[in-house]
Every structure is written in structure tokens, then in C-alpha cells.
ChimeraX commands (.cxc) that place a marker at each C-alpha (Angstrom):
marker #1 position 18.47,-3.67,-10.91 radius 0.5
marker #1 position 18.36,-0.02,-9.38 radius 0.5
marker #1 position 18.11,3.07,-11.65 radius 0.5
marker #1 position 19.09,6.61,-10.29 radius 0.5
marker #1 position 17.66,10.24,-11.53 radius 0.5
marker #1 position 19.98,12.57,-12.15 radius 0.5
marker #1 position 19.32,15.79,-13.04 radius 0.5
marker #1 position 22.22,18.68,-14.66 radius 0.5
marker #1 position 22.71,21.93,-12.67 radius 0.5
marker #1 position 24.28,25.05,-14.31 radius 0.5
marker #1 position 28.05,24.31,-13.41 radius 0.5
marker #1 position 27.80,20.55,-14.85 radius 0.5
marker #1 position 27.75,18.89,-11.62 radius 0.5
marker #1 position 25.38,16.01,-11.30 radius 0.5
marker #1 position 22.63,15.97,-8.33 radius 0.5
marker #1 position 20.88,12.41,-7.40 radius 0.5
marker #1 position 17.57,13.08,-7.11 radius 0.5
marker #1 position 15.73,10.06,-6.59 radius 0.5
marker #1 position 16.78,6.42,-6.19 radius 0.5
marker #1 position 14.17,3.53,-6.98 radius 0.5
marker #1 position 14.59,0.30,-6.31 radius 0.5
marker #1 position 13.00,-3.03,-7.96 radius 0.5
marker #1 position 11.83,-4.36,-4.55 radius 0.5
marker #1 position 8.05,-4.71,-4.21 radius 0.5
marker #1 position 5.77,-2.24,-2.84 radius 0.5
marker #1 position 4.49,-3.19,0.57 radius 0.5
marker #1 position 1.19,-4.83,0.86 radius 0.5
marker #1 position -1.88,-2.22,2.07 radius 0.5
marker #1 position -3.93,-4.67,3.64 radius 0.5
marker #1 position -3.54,-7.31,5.91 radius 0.5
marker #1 position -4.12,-10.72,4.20 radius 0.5
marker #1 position -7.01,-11.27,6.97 radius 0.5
marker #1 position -9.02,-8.30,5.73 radius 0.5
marker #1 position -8.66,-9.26,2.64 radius 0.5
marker #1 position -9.84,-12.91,3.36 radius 0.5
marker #1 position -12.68,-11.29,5.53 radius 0.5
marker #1 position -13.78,-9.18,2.41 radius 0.5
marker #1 position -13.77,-12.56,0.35 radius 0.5
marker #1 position -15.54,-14.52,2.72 radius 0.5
marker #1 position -18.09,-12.05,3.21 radius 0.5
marker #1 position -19.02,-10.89,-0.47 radius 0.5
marker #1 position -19.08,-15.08,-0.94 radius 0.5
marker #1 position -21.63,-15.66,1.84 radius 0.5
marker #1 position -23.54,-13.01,2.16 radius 0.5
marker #1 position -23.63,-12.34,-2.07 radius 0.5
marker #1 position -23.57,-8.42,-1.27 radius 0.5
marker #1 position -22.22,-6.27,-3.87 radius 0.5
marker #1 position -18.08,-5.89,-4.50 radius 0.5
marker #1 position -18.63,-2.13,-4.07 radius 0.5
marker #1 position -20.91,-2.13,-0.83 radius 0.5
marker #1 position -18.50,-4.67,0.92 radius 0.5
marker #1 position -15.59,-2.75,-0.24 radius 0.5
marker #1 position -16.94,0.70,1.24 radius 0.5
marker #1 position -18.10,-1.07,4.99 radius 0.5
marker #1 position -14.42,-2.14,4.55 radius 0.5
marker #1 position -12.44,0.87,3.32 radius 0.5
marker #1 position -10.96,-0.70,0.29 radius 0.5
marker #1 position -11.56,0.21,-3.00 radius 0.5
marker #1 position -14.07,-2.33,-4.95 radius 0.5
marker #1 position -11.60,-2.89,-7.94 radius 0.5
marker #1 position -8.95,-4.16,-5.45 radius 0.5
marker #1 position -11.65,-6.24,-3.37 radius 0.5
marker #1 position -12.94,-7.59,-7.24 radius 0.5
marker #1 position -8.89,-8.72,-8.21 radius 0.5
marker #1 position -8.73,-10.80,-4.85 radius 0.5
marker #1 position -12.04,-12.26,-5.37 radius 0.5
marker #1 position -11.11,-13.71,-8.87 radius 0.5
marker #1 position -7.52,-14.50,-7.53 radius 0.5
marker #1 position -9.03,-16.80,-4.50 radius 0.5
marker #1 position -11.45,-17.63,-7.19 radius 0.5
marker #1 position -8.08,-19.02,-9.42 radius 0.5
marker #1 position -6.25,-20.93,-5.75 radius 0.5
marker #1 position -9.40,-22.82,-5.73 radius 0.5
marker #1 position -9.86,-23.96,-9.08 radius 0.5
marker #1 position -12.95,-21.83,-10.36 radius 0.5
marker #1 position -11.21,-20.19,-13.17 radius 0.5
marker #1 position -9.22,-20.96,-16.10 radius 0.5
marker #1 position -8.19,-17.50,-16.80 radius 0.5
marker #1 position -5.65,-17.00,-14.09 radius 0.5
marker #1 position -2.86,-18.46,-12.57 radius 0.5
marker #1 position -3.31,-19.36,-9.06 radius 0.5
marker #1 position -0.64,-18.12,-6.26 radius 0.5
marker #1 position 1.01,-21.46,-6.47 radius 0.5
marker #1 position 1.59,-21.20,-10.14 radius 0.5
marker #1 position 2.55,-18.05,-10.36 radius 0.5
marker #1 position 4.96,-18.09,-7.25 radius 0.5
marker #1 position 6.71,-21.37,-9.43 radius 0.5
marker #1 position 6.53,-19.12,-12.69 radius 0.5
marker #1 position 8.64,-16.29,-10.34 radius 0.5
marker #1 position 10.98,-18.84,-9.55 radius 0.5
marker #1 position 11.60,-20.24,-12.77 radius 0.5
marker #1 position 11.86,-16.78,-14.59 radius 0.5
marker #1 position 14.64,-16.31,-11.65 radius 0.5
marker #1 position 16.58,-19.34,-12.17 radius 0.5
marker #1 position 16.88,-18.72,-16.05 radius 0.5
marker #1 position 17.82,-15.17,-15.29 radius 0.5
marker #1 position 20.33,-16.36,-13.17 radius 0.5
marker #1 position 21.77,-18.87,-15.45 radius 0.5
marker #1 position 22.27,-16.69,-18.23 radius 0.5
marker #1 position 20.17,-19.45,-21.03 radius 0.5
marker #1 position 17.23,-16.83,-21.26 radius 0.5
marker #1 position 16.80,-17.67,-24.78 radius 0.5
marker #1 position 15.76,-14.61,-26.98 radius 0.5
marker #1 position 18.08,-11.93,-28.26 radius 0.5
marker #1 position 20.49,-11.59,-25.01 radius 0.5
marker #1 position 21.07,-15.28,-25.37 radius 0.5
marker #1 position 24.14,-14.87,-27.74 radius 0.5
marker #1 position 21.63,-17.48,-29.63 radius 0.5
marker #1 position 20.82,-17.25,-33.25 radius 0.5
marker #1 position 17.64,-18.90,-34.75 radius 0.5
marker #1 position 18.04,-20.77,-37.50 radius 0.5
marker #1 position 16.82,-19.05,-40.92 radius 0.5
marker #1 position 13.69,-20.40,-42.18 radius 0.5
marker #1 position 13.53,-22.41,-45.24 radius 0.5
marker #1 position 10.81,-21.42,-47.65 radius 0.5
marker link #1:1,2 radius 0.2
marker link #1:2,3 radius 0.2
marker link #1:3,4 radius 0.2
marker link #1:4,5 radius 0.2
marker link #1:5,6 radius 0.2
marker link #1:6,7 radius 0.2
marker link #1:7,8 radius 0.2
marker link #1:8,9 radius 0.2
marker link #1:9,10 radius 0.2
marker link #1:10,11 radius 0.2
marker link #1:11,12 radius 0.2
marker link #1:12,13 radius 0.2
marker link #1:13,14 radius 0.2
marker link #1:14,15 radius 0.2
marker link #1:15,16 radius 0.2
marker link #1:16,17 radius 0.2
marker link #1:17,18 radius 0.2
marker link #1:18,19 radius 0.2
marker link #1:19,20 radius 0.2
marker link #1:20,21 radius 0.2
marker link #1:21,22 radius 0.2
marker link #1:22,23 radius 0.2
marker link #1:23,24 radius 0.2
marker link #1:24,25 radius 0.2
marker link #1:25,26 radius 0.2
marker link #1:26,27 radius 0.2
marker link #1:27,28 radius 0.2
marker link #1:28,29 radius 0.2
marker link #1:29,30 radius 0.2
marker link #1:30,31 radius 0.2
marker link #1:31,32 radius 0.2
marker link #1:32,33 radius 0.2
marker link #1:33,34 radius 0.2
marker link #1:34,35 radius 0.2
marker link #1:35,36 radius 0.2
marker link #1:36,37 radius 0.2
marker link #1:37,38 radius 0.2
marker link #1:38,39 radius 0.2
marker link #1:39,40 radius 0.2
marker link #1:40,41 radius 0.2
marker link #1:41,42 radius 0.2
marker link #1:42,43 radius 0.2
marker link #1:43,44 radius 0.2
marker link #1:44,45 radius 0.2
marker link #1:45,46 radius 0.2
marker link #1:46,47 radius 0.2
marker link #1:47,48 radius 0.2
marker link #1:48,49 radius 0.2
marker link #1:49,50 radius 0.2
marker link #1:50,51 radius 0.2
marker link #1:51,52 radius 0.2
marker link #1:52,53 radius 0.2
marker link #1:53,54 radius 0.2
marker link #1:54,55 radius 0.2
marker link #1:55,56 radius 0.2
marker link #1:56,57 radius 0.2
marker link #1:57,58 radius 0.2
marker link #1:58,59 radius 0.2
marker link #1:59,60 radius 0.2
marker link #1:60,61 radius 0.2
marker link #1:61,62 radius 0.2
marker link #1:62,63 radius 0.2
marker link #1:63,64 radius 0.2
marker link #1:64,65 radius 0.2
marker link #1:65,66 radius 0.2
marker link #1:66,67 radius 0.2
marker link #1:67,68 radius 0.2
marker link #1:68,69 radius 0.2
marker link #1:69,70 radius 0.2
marker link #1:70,71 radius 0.2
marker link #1:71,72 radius 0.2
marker link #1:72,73 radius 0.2
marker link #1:73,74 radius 0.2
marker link #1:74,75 radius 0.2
marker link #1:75,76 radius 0.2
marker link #1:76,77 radius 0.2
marker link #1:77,78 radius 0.2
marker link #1:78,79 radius 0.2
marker link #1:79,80 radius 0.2
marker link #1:80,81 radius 0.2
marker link #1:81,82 radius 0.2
marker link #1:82,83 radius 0.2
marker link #1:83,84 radius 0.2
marker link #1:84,85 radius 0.2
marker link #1:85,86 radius 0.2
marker link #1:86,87 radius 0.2
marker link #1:87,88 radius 0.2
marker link #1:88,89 radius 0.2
marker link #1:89,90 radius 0.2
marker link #1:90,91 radius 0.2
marker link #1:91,92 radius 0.2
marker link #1:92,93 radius 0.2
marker link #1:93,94 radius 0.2
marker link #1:94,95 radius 0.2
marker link #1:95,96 radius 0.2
marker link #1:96,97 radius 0.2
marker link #1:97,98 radius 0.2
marker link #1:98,99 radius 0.2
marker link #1:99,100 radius 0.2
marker link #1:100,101 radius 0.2
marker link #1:101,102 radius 0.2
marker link #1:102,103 radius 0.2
marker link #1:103,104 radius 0.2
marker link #1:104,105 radius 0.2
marker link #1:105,106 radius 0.2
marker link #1:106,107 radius 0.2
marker link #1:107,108 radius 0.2
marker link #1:108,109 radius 0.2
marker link #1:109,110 radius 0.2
marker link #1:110,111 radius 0.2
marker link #1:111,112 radius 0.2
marker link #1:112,113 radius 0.2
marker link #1:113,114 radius 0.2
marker link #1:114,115 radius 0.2
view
């Protein structure tokens, strides 16, 4: 799904302005600084932010991919790991796609409750 600005000039006409696009943003960092920044904080146990400035990355970025290679290897329960969340993209794109998305665009109607 695209959207397009538009923006009214004085004789009615209709100028695009801007066009966006749903397509991710491209990653900043190569995945093997960003492994390198993991490893390092994990073996050396040297502060997020210190790591993160010898590195020029900002600490709160360095601190997500810690706890996300933190969820891929099992240490925590309160995030999805890459696999998981590459199968929850997947599945979220094959309901899309086959138009039983349940909730109000369904065409579906709960059933009233009883009381």
C-alpha cells in the first residue's frame, strides 16, 4: 500500500509532493558490526554505551540487538526470536492475502452474547 501527498495550489490543480512507500528502510549497519558489538559487550562485560561510542552506534540500538540475540538464543521470554517473528510475518501475509483476516473487514459477524 503506497499513499501520495498532495497538496492544493490557488487554481485547483493538484501537485504530488511526496510519495512513500511501505517497503522497509534500509539497514544502517552491517550485520557483522552489529555481531562484533554483541560479541564484544558479551566478553569483555564493558558498558552498552562505551562499546557503542568505540563503535559509532548509538547505545539504545547496540542495547535492542543485545536483547534480540539474547531472544535467538533462548535467554529471554519476553521477545520473539528472528525465527518467530520472520514465521509471524509470513503468517500475517498469508491471511492478508487470503482475505479470512477475521475482525471487522472479515464480512464476519460475532455472535451476540447471551447473558
Amino acid at each position: 500500500m503506497s499513499c501520495t501527498l498532495f497538496r492544493r495550489v490557488p487554481d485547483a490543480r493538484v501537485t504530488i509532493l511526496a510519495r512513500r512507500t511501505t517497503s522497509p528502510a534500509p539497514r544502517k549497519y552491517p550485520d557483522e558490526l552489529r555481531e562484533r558489538a554483541i560479541r564484544e559487550v558479551r566478553a569483555t562485560g564493558r558498558l552498552v554505551a562505551h562499546v557503542a561510542k568505540d563503535l559509532g552506534v548509538h547505545k539504545e540500538g547496540l542495547r535492542q540487538w543485545i536483547r534480540q540475540a539474547e531472544a535467538d538464543a533462548g535467554e529471554r521470554d519476553d521477545r520473539l526470536s528472528t525465527a518467530e517473528l520472520e514465521e509471524l510475518k509470513q503468517l500475517r501475509k498469508e491471511n492478508a492475502e487470503s482475505g479470512r483476516g477475521g475482525g471487522r473487514r472479515s464480512g464476519r459477524r460475532t455472535p451476540a452474547r447471551s447473558v
